[in-house]
N, C-alpha and C positions, 0 to 999 in steps of 0.2 A: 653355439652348441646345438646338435640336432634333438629336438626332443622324439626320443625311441620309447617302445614300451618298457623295456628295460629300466631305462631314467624313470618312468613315472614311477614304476613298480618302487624301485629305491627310493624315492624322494623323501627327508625326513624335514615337518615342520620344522617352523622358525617362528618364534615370540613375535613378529610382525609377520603380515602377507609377505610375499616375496611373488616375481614371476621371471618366466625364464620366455626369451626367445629364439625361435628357431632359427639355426641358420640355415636352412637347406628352402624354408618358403618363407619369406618375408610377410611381416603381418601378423603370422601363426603366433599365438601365447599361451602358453601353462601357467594359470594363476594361483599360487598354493596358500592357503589361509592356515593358521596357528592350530585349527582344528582339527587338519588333516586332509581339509575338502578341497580339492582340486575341478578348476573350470579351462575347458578352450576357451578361448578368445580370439577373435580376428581383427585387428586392426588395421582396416583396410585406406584410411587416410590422419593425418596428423591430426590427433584430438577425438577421432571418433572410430567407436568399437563396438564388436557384436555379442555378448557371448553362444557362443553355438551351445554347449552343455557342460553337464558334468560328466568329468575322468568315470566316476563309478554308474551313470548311464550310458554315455556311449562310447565306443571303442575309438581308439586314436586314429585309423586308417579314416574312419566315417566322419570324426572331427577335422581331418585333413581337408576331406575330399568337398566339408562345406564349406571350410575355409576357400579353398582354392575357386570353387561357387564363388560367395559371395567376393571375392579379389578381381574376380573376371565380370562379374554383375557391373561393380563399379567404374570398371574400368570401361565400360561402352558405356557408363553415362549415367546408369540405373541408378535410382533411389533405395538401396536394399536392406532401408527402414520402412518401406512400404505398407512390408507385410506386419508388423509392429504397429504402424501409427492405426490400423485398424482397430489392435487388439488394444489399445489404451485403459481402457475404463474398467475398471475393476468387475461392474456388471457384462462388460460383456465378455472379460474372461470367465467369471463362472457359468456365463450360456454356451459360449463356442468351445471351452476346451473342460474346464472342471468339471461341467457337469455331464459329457458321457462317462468320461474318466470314473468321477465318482460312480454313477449308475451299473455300472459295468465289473467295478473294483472294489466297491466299497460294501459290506454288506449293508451297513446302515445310508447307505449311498444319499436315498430320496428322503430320507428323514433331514440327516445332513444340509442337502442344497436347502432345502421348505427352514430351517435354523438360520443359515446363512440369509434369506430373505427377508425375514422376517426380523430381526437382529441386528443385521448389517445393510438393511436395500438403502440405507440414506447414504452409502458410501458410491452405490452401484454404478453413480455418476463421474465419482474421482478417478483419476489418473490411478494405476496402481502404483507409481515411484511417488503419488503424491499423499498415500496412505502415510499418516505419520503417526508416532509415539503421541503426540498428543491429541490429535483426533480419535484415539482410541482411549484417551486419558481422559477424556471428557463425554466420548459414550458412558467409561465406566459410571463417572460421576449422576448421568445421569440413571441410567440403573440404580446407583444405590439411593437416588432420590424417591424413586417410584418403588420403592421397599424390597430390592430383589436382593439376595441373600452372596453373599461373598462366595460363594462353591457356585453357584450357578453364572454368578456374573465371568469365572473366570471358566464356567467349561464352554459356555459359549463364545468367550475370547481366545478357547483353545481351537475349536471348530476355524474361525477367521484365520488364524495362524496356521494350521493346515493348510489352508486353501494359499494362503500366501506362501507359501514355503513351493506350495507344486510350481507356481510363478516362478520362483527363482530356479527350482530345479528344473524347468523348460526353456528357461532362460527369455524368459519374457521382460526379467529383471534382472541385473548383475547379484543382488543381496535384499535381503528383506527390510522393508521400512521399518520395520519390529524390532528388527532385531536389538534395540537399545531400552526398552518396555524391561521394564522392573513388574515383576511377577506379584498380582496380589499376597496379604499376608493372608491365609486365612487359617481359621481355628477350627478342627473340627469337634463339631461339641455334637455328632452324630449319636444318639443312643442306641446299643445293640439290644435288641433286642429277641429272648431269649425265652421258651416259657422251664418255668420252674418243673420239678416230679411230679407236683402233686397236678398242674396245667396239662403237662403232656397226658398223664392219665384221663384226666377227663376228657378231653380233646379225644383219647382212642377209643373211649367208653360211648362218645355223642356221634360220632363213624360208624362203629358197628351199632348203634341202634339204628342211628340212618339205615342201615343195610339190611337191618332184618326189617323195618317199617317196609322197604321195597320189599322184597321178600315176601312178607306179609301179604302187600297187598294187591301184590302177582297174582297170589294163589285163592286169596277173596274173589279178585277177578273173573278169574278163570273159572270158578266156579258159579259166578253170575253170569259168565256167559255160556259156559255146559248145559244149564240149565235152560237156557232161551234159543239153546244150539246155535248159538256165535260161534267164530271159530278166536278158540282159545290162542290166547301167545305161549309163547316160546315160555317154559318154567324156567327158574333156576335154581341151578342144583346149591344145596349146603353150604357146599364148600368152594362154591364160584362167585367172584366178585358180582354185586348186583350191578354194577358199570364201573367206568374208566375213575370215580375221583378217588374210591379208597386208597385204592395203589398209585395215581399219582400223588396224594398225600404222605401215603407212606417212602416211594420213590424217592420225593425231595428233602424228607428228614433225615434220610438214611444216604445220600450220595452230595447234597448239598446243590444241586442242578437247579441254573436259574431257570425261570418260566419259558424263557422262548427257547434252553437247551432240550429242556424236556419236551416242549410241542413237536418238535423237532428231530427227537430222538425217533432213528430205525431199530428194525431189528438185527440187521447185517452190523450193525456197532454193537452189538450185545452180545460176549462172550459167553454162554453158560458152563464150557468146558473150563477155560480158563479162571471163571466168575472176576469176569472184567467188563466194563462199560466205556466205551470209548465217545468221545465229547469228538466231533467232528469240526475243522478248523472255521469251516462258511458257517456254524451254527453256534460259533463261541466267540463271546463279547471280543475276547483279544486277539482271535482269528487264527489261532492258537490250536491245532489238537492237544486234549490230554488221555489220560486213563484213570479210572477211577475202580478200585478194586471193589467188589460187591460184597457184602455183610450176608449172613445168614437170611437176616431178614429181607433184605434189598432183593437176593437170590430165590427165596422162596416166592417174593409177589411175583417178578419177573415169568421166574416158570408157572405158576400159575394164569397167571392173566395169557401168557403167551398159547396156552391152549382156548383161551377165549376170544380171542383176537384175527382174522382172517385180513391183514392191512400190511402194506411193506412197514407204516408206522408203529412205533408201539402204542401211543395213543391218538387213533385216528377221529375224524367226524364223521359226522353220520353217513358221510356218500363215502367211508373209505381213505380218501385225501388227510390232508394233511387239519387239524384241529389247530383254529388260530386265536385261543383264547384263553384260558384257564378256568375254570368252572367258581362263577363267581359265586354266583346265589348260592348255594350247597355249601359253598366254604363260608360265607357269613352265618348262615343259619347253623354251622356246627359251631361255632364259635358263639356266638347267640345262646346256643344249650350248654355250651359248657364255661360259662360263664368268662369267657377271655376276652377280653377290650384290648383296643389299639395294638394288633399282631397281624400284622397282614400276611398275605402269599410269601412275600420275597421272605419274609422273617425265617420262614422255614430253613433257609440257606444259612440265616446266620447264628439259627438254630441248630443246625448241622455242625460248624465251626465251633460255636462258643463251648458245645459237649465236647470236640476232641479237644482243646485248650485246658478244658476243666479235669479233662484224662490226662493230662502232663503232656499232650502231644508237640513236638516241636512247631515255630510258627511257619518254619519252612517247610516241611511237610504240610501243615494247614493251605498254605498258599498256593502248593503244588496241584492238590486235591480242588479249591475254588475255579482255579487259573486265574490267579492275578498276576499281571504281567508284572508287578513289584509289589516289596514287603510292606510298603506305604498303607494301603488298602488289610493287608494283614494285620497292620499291626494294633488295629484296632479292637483288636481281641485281647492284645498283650497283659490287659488290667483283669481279666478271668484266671491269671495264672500267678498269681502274687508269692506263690511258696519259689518262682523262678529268680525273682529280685533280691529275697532275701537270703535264698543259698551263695548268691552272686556277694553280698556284701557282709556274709559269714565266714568267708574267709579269710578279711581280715582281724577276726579275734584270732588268729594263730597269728 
């Protein structure tokens, strides 16, 4: 049978792998897996094969045309595992190919590889077909000896499985050594944290005194230095923010925007015609563009601070550029005045969330609005909406 693009296009799994060989170039194979995922393959002598790629990376003509490579490589004598027997070691796939890849693709790219290091460098030595289910069964073990928490031991088991996956998608490996690793269980006993009516009020109430204390003592200033004929700064007006934290305070209560959305956040993403906020894909955890429509309130800081602001960013640093932090000290010390413990920055986010929940909001909409790539991370809001469970099992009294 010739494999055409036609045939692949058609090809429907089967409960086992299965593969098909060409008859028009000896060698050439389509190997289709239960899942759907389709690999070339070149079998250029009895027992031994290469796989060139995957169906959904590259196209059939280009999988031919390496087959038919590496058929003629062999055939003068070549060793055309050569180029393979280099890349062996798991470390130095993630030098020579994962990590521009990542750098290049990944937004969290250099975070990534520095995890991968530090995590996994006592693999960096191994084979990567020699990575097994239980060499990572016995990492785990020791993690959980050294007291590390079941979420973290399996997001950095999910970081390794990435990186092994690009392996087999380049075909450095026919299948992942992983692939038979039974997935931690784990519980998530995360607290959402949320501040109550009477929290948020004072929280708005230790803000704008911050604001007038600035305010204040602009104008203390200024007139200690009129008086000694310094030259005076810049006033500020009434009704203009005394700087960037009010309104990114306000911003993240009122849109849910994590901290590195909002550092990030331009102005060319900010509708005020439409009162839309657009969350740009290189600047969102899931790489994901969304929209997030704007509240009165969210709308009012916007335009305002936007006449104070001369920066492509909405909240720039001091040269203009891009602001890479969140204003720590100023958000401790408000919280400090208004008496709030253990609420950090991100809470703001899941303060945003837990109020539309508490509004009847669906969680699907909730999760539209965060950008979580699934309901999983949603649904941890689910127990804020308790009048939803019991309408659900109200129906059976009719």
């Amino acid at each position: 049978m010739q494999i055409t693009q036609k045939l692949v296009q058609g090809i429907k799994p089967k409960e086992k792998p299965f593969e098909i060989r060409d008859s028009s170039l000896k060698g050439f194979v389509l190997r289709v897996q239960p899942t759907g995922s389709m690999s070339y393959i070149c079998d250029y002598t009895r027992g031994k094969r290469v796989t060139i790629g995957k169906a959904n990376v590259i196209t059939l003509t280009q999988a031919k045309n390496k087959a038919k490579e590496l058929l003629g490589r062999f055939a003068t004598g070549e060793d055309i595992h050569a180029d393979k027997k280099k890349l062996k070691t798991f470390g130095e796939f993630v030098k020579q190919d994962y990590e521009p890849y990542a750098l290049s693709r990944i937004r969290t790219g250099k975070k990534r590889l520095y995890e991968l290091k530090l995590y996994f460098g006592h693999l960096y030595d191994t084979r990567l077909e020699d990575i097994t289910p239980w060499l990572i069964e016995k990492w785990r073990l020791g993690e959980h000896k050294d007291g590390k928490k079941p979420s973290t031991i399996h997001r950095n088991e999910t970081t390794l499985k990435a990186a092994i996956n690009k392996a087999v998608e380049w075909g450095f490996i026919s299948e992942s050594p992983l692939k038979g690793l039974k997935p931690l269980k784990i519980q998530d006993n995360r607290i959402v944290s949320y501040l109550t009516a009477e929290q948020e009020k004072r929280l708005m109430k230790a803000i704008d005194d911050r604001e007038q204390r600035i305010k204040t003592g602009r104008e203390s200033g200024n007139e200690w230095r009129r008086v000694r004929g310094y030259e005076e700064k810049a006033c500020i007006a009434q009704d203009d923010f005394a700087d960037h934290f009010k309104p990114m305070v306000l911003l993240s209560i009122n849109t849910g925007l994590r901290a590195g959305e909002l550092l990030a956040l331009t102005w060319k993403s900010v509708d005020f015609i439409n009162k839309l906020l657009t969350v740009e894909g290189h600047t969102a955890k899931s790489g994901q563009s969304r929209h997030i429509p704007l509240n009165k309130t969210a709308l009012a800081i916007l335009t305002q601070w936007r006449l104070q602001v001369d920066s492509d960013f909405v909240f720039p640093g001091i040269d203009g550029g891009k602001l890479y932090d969140v204003p720590k000290k100023p958000w401790l010390a408000v919280l400090k005045a208004a008496e709030i413990t253990g609420f950090r920055w991100h809470d703001m986010r899941h303060h945003f969330a837990s109020r539309l929940v508490m509004a009847s909001i669906d969680l699907n909409t909730v999760r539209e609005l965060l950008g979580h790539s699934d309901s999983k991370m949603t649904l941890r809001y689910a127990h804020l909406a308790p009048e939803h469970k019991a309408a659900a099992v109200k129906v059976l009294e009719d």
